[in-house]
C-alpha positions in Angstrom: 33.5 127.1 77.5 33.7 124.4 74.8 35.4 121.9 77.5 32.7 122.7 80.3 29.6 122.3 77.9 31.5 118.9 76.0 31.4 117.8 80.1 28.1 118.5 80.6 27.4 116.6 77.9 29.2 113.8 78.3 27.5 113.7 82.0 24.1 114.2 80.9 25.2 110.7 78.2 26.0 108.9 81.5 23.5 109.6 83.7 20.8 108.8 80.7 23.0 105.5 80.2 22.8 104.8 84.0 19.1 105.5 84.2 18.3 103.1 80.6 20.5 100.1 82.3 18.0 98.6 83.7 15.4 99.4 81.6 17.5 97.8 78.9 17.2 94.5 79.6 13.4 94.4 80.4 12.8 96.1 76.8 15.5 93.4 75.5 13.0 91.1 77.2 9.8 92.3 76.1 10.9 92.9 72.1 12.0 88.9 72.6 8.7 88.0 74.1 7.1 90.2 71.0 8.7 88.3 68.1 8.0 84.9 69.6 4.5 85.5 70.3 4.7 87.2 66.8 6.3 83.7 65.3 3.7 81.7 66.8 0.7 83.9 66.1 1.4 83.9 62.4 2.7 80.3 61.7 -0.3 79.2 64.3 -2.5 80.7 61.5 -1.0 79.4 58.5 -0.8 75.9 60.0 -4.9 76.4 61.6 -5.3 77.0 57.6 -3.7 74.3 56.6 -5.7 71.6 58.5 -9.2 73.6 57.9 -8.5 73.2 54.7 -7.6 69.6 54.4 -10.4 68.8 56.5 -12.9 70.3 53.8 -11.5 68.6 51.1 -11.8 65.6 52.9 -15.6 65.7 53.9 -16.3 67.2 50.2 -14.2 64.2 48.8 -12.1 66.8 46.7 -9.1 65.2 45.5 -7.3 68.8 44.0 -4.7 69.7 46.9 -6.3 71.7 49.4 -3.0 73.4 50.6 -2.5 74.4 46.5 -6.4 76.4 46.8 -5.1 78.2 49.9 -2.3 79.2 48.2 -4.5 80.4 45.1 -6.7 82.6 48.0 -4.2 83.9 49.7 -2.5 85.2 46.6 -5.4 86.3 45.4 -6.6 88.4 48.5 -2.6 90.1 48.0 -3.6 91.1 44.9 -6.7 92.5 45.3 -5.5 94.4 48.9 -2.3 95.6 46.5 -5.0 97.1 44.0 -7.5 99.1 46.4 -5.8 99.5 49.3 -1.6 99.0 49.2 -1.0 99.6 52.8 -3.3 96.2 53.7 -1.6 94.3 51.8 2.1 95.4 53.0 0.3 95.0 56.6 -0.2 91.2 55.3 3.5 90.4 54.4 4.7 92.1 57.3 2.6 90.1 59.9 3.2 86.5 58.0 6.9 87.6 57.6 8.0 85.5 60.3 6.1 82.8 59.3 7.8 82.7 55.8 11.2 83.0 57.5 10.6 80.4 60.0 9.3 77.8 57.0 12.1 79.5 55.1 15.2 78.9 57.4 13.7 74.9 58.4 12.5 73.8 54.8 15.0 71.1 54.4 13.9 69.3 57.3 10.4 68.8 56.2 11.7 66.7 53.6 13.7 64.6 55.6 11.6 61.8 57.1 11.4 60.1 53.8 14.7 59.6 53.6 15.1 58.5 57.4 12.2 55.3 56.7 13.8 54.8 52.8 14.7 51.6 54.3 11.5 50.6 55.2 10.1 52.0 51.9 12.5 50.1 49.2 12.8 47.1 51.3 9.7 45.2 48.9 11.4 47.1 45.5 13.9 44.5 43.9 17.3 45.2 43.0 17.0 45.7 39.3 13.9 47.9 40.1 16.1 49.9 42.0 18.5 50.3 39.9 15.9 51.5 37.2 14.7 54.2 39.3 18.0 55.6 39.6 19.0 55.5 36.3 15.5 57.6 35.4 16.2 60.2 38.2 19.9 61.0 37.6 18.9 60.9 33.6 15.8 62.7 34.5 17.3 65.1 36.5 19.6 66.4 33.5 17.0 66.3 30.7 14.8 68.6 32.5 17.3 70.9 33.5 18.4 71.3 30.1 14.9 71.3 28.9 13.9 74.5 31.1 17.4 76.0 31.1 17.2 76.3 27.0 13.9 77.0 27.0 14.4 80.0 29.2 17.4 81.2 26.9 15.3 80.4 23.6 12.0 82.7 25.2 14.3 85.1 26.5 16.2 85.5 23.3 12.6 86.3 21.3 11.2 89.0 23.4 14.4 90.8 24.4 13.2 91.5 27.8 16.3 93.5 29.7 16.6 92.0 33.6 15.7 94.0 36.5 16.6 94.3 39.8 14.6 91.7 41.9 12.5 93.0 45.4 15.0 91.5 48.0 14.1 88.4 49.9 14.6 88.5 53.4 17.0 86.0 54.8 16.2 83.7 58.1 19.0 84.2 60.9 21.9 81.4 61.4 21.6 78.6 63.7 23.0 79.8 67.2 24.9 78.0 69.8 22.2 78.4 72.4 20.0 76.2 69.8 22.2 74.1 69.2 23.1 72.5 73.2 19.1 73.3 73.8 18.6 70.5 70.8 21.5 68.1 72.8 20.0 68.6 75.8 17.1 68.0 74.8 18.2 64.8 72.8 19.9 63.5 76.2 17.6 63.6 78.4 14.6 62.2 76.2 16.6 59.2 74.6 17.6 58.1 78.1 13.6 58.7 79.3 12.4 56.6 76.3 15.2 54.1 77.3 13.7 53.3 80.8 10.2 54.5 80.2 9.0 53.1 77.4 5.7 53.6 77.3 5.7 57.1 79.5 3.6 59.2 76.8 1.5 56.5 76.3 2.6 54.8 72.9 6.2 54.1 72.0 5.9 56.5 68.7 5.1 59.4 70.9 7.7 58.8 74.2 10.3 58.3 71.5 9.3 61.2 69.2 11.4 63.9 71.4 14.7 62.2 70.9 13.9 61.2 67.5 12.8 65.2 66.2 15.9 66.7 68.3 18.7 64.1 66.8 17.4 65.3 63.0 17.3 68.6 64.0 20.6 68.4 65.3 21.8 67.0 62.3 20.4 69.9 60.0 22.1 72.5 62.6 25.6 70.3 62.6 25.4 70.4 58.6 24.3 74.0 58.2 27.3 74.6 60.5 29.8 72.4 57.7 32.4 74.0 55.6 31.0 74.9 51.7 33.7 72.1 50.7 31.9 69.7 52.5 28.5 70.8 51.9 29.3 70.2 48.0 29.5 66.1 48.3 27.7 66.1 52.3 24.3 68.4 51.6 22.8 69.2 55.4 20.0 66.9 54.8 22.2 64.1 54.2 23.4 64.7 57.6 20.1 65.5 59.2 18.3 62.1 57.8 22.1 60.3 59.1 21.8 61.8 62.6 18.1 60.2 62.8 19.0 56.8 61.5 22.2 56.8 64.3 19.6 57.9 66.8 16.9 54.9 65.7 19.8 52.2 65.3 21.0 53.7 69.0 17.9 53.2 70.6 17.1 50.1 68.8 20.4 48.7 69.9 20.3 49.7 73.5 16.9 48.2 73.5 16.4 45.2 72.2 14.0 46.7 70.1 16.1 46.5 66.5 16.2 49.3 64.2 12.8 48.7 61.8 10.3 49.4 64.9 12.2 52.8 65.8 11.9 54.0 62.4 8.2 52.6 62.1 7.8 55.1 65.0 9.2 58.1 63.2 6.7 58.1 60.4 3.5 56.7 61.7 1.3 58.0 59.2 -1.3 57.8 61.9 -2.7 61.5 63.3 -4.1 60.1 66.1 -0.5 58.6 66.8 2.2 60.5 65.4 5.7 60.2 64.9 8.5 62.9 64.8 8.9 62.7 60.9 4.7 63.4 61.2 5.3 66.5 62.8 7.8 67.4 60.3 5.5 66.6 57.0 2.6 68.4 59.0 4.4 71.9 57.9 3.9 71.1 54.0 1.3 72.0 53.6 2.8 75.3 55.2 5.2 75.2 52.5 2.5 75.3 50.0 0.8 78.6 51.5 4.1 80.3 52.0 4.3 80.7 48.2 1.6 82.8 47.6 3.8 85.2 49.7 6.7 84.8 47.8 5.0 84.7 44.6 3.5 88.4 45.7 7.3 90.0 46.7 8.5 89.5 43.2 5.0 89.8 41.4 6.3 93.0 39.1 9.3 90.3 38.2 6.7 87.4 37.3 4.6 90.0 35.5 7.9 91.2 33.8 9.6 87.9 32.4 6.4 86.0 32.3 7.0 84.7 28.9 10.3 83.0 30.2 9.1 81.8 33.4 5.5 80.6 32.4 7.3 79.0 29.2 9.7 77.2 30.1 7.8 76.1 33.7 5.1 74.8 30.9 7.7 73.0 28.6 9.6 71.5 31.8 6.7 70.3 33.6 5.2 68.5 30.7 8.6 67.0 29.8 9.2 65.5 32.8 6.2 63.8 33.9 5.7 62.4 30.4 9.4 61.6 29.9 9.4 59.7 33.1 6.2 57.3 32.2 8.1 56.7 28.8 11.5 56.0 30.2 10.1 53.7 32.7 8.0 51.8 30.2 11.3 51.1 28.0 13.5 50.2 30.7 11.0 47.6 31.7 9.9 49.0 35.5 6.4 47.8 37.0 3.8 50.5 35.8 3.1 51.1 39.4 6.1 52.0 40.7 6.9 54.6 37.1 3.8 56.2 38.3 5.3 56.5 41.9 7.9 58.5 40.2 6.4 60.5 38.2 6.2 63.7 40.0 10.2 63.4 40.6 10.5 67.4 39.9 8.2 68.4 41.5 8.1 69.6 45.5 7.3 66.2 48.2 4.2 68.4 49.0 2.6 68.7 45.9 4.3 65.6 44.6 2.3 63.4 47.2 -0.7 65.4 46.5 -0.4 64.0 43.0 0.1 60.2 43.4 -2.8 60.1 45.8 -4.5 60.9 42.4 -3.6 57.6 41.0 -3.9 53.9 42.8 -1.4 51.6 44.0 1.1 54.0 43.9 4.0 54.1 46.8 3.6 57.2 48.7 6.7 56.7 50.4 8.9 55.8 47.2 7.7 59.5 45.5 9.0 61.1 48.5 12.4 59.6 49.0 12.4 60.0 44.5 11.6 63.5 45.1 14.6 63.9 47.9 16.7 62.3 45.9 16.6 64.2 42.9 16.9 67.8 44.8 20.0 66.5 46.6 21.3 65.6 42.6 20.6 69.2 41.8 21.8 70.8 44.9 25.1 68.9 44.1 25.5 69.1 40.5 23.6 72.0 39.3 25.9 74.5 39.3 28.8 72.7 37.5 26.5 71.2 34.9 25.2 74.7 34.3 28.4 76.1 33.6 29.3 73.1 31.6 26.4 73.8 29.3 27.3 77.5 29.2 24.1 78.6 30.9 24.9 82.3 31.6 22.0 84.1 32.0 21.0 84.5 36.2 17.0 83.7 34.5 17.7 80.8 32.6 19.7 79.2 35.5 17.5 80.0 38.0 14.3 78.3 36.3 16.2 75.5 35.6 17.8 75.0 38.7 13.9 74.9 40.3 12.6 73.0 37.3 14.5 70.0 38.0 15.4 70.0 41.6 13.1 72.1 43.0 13.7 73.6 46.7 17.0 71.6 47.6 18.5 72.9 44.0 16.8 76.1 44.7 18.9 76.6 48.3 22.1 75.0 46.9 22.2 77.8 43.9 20.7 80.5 45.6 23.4 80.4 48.2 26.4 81.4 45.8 24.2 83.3 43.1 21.6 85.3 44.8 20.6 87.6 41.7 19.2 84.0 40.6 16.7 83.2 43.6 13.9 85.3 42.6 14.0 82.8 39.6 14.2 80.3 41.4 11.0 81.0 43.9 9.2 81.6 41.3 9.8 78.8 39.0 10.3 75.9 42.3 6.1 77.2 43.0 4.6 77.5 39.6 6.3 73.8 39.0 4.6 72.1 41.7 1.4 74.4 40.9 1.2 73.5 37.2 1.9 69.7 38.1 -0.6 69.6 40.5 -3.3 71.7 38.0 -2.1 69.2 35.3 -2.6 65.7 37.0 -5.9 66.8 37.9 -7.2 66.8 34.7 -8.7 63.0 34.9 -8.0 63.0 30.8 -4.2 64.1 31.2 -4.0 60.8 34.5 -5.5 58.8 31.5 -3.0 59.5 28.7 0.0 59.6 31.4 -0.9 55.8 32.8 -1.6 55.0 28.9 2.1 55.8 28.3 3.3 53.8 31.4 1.1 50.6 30.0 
């Protein structure tokens, strides 16, 4: 009886299986179809936002970063959804989940195109200049670490606050192999167009912005893809910003053209006319959004070791952007290039939003500064922690963001997880502070009063 009715089952298994094949692929399909539309739905949103916004601030001459208010709103409309009715505001995260993940899992490439025109951007900076900046970025770099890493240990050691377990942060997927011939293809096919149709999409930035966009997104998927030994001394975005500059000095090469007009191509700064590293700045504004959703996942954290984060976030912050105008002012460097690189610790969003603040600064120079400096900390930040005998997961997560923002922030968070909640937090409320700070026209004052 057991064997007949173990049969029948087993039968009834198959038939169901037979009668679900080819069903199976069509719901495969349509749950594929679902999360794309998803994806685009919810990032289409966040980006509409983003451009609304700007576009307001414009026409009401409102110099305070727009993309930092929509972060404020949207934060604030969590809150208040989280406090009447919980279940809306869940709903929220859920539908803008893929947009996080998606900004999430391509954040390194969005600081890329400054480091892909760094040629163009240092080439009026003299040498001595240039070797002045570095010396304040490398120095810098390790002053506010320290700064916010014992500041976090001294706060921490006064109130006693016992760590909890942190919400857990959703990871974006790994790069597949699909993506990554769809990207070569892709590359092929749209360097050789640009090759023999110059002008095909009507200006040269636009025909060669396919090829351009696919060779540093290949870059980013080849480096993702490197061993963790590698990684250490060749960050991703290292390779990413390479694999554009091969691509440029390629196509420069092959015609005629020379490498400079390539890369004035790939950042146009021109929205009428833009290039790929314009598409790739258009998401940070994105960027700035997406942390009012991170900030609400580990709210009961921020709420619970406020005193550390908000403390040493403070403390760093101030420290760095004054340090910098009084380093540069005693090494000697032109006033207007020290306030390019003020903002060096603070995310190429937000850090752009704050130089347009001040005039004559170099736009271009704070973003590659602000590169520069995370790749430093994505390096370095885990041995020098050590070295200083940093323990505590809070202590080197704030630091970590304090001084190298999102590039340390990924480079740490990768082998010490219980630390990126720390991280998160501390890598927004740096920018956000900054940005709050440098809007205060007395605080511009005092800062340019220290740079002379």
């Amino acid at each position: 009886m057991g064997s007949s009715k173990e049969m029948t089952f087993e039968r009834k298994l198959s038939v169901q299986a037979m009668d679900g094949a080819g069903t199976g692929n069509t719901s495969t399909i349509s749950r594929n179809v679902f999360a794309i539309s998803h994806l685009l739905v919810s990032l289409g949103i966040i980006l509409a936002a983003d451009y609304f916004l700007k576009q307001a601030f414009l026409a009401a001459s409102i110099k305070f970063p727009s993309a930092l208010f929509g972060m404020f709103c949207i934060f604030s409309v969590l809150m208040i959804f989280d406090s009447v009715v919980p279940a809306a505001a869940n709903g929220l995260m859920n539908f803008f989940e893929p947009a996080f993940l998606f900004i999430q899992r391509w954040l390194p490439l969005f600081y890329v195109p400054s480091l892909v025109v760094l040629p163009l951007s240092v080439r009026d900076i003299p040498a001595a200049s240039g070797v002045k900046i570095c010396y304040i970025v490398a120095g810098g770099w390790l002053a506010s670490l320290c700064v916010a890493g014992f500041t976090a240990i001294a706060v921490r050691k006064m109130v006693k606050t016992e760590m909890t377990e942190a919400e857990p942060m959703a990871k974006p997927s790994p790069f597949s192999t699909l993506e990554l011939w769809s990207w070569s293809g892709i590359f092929v096919v749209s360097f050789v167009g640009a090759l023999f149709y110059p002008n095909s999409l009507g200006t040269s930035a636009r025909t060669c912005l396919p090829f351009l966009l696919s060779s540093t997104v290949l870059g980013y998927i080849v480096g993702s893809g490197l061993p963790s030994s590698i990684k250490k001394v060749f960050h991703p975005i290292i390779c990413c910003a390479l694999s554009a500059v091969l691509a440029a000095l390629a196509f420069g090469y092959a015609s005629g053209s020379g490498l400079d007009p390539v890369l004035g191509n790939y950042l146009t700064k021109v929205a009428s006319d833009p290039g790929a590293g314009d598409i790739l700045m258009g998401f940070l504004g994105s960027v700035i959004l997406s942390f009012a959703f991170s900030m609400f996942k580990q709210r009961k954290l921020v709420k619970r070791h406020a005193a550390e984060i908000f403390t040493s976030v403070i403390v760093s912050t101030v420290f760095s952007l004054y340090s910098t105008a009084l380093v540069g002012r005693l090494v000697g460097l032109e006033p207007s290039l020290t306030v390019s690189i003020l903002p060096r610790c603070i995310t190429v969003a937000l850090a752009l939003s704050i130089v347009s603040l001040f005039e004559g600064t170099n736009s271009s120079l704070t973003a590659a500064v602000v590169v520069v400096t995370g790749l430093i900390g994505a390096n370095f930040v885990q041995v020098v922690l050590d070295k200083l005998r940093l323990r505590d997961p809070i202590a080197r997560g704030i630091a970590t963001a304090s001084s190298a923002h999102g590039l340390g922030t990924a480079a740490l968070s990768a082998k010490e997880p219980e630390a990126l909640p720390f991280c998160a937090i501390a890598y927004a409320l740096t920018g956000i502070f900054g940005s709050l700070l440098c809007s205060v026209p007395a605080v511009r004052q005092s800062l340019l009063a220290v740079v002379g």
